[in-house]
Every structure is written in C-alpha cells, then in structure tokens.
N, C-alpha and C positions, 0 to 999 in steps of 0.2 A: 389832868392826863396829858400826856407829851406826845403828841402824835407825830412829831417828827421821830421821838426817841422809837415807837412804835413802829413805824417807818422803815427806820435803819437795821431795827432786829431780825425783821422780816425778813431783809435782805443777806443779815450777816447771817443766818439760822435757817439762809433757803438749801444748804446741803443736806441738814437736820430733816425739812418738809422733804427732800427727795428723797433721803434713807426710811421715812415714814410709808410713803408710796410704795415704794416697794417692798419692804415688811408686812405689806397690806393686801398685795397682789399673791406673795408668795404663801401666805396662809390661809388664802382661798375662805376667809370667814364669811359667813352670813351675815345679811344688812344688818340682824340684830344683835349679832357678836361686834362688826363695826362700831355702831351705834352705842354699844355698852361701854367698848376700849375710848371710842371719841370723849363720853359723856367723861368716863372717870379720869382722861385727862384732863378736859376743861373745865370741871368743877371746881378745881382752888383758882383760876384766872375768871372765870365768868362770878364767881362770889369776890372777888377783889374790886369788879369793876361798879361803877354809880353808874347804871344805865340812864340816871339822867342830866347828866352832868353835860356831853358835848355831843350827843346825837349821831358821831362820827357814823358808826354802826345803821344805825337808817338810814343815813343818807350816800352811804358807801357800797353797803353790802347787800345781799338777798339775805333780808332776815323772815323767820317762818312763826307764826302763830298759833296756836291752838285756840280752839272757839271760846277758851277761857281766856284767855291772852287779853282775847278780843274784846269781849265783856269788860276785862277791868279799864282796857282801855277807853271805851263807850264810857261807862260812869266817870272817870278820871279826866274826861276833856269833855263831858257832857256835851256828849252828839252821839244819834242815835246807831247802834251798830249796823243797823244798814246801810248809814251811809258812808263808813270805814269800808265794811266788802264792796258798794258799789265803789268808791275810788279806788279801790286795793284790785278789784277788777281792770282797771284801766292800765296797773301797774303791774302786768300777768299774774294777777292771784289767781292762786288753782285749789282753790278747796281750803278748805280746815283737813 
C-alpha cells in the first residue's frame, strides 16, 4: 500500500470531498440514509484493502468497533477483551 500515493489523492480529490459535503447537507438525509450512501460507497475500497498489512488506519485514524470486532480481536492477539476496552478507554472509547 503507498501511503504517499494515498496522500496525494486525498489532496488532488479534496474538491470531490467538498462537492460530497455539500450534496450531504443539501439532501438533509437521515444518519441512516448517510450511513447507507457512506457504506455502498466504501465497500469496493474497504474490500480492496489488507487491513493487516500497514496499521496506517489505527494509528492515524478514529476507527470504531463493534463488540464483535472486539472479540475477534481478543482471540487473535490473545489478551483478554477487557483489557482492549480498558486501554481503548484511555484512548476515548465510548461504548460498543
């Protein structure tokens, strides 16, 4: 993954994210109309990526979990999920 290339598109494609905003604003959708439009467009970019390839994403972003998320996470690094939400606490986690 080329996180500079990633980087640069962000940049060249931030008129794109501002015509998005506003298309967003002006259809006055519900979080779960959002949520729908978000999901079906990030599902061929979020299935292209190896989320375990370069961690960019954890260590960059706010990323959000669901209590399953969490579990697979617990058996996969074998540590108990307790004590993922107690540090994820430190790190303003706010719930499942």
């Amino acid at each position: 993954m080329d996180l500079d290339f990633i980087a640069a598109e962000a940049v060249r494609r931030f008129d794109d994210y501002q015509a998005f905003v506003h298309y967003v604003v002006l259809q006055e959708q519900s979080d779960e109309e959002l949520d729908t439009l978000v999901e079906r467009i990030a599902a061929p970019i979020v299935e292209a990526i190896d989320c375990t390839r370069c961690a960019n994403c954890c260590r960059n972003l706010d990323i959000y979990l669901t209590e399953a998320d969490g579990a697979r996470l617990a058996e996969a690094i074998d540590v108990p999920l307790s004590s993922i939400i107690d540090h994820a606490e430190t790190l303003s986690f706010s719930g499942w």
